[in-house]
C-alpha positions, 0 to 999 in steps of 0.5 A: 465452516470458513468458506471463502476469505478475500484479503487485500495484501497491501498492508495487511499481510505485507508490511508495505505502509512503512515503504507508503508512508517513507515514499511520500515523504520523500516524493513530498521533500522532492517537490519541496513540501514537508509531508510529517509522519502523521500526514502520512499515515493520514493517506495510506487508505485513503482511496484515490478519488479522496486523495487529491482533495485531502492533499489540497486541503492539506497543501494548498488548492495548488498543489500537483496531487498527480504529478506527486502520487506519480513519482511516489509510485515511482519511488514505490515500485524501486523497492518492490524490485528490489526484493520482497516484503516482508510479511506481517507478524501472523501473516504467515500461519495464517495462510498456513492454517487457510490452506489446510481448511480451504484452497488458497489462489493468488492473482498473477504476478503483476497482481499479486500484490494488490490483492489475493484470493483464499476461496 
């Protein structure tokens, strides 16, 4: 019998990689750097204290991960207000199907997108 089920909403049951992968492409252009679609992808679970290193390695031992990431998030959160996210395909059914066996809990709204509770 299912108990509990954590997931991370990012990616998973909101369809926001293509948001990622198009924000730091365009963070990247303002900066004047050209970020393809594979390198791209290459960051979208990499965990922040891997980052700066794989971006260096990518761009150069010069290159401002900080000042970068800082804007990409900027570009990022425009679209979060713009609306919502889609859901992935199954996302939906699933939750449904979850709250029929189990009790579903979300973090508060400045959370909810980082990750949600299904205990």
């Amino acid at each position: 019998m299912i108990q509990t089920v954590i997931f991370d909403l990012d990616g998973t049951l909101l369809d926001t990689e293509k948001y990622y992968c198009a924000k730091w492409k365009e963070a990247m252009a303002h900066f004047g750097y050209h970020m393809t679609d594979e390198e791209a992808y290459s960051v979208r679970s990499l965990g922040m204290p891997y980052a700066p290193e794989h971006f260096k390695k990518l761009y150069g031992e010069d290159f401002d991960y900080d000042k970068v990431h800082t804007y990409r998030r900027k570009l990022t959160d425009q679209v979060l207000d713009e609306g919502p996210i889609e859901a992935k395909p199954g996302a939906e059914e699933l939750l449904k199907y979850l709250r029929k066996k189990v009790c579903v809990q979300r973090l508060p709204p400045q959370e909810v997108w980082s990750a949600a509770v299904v205990c």
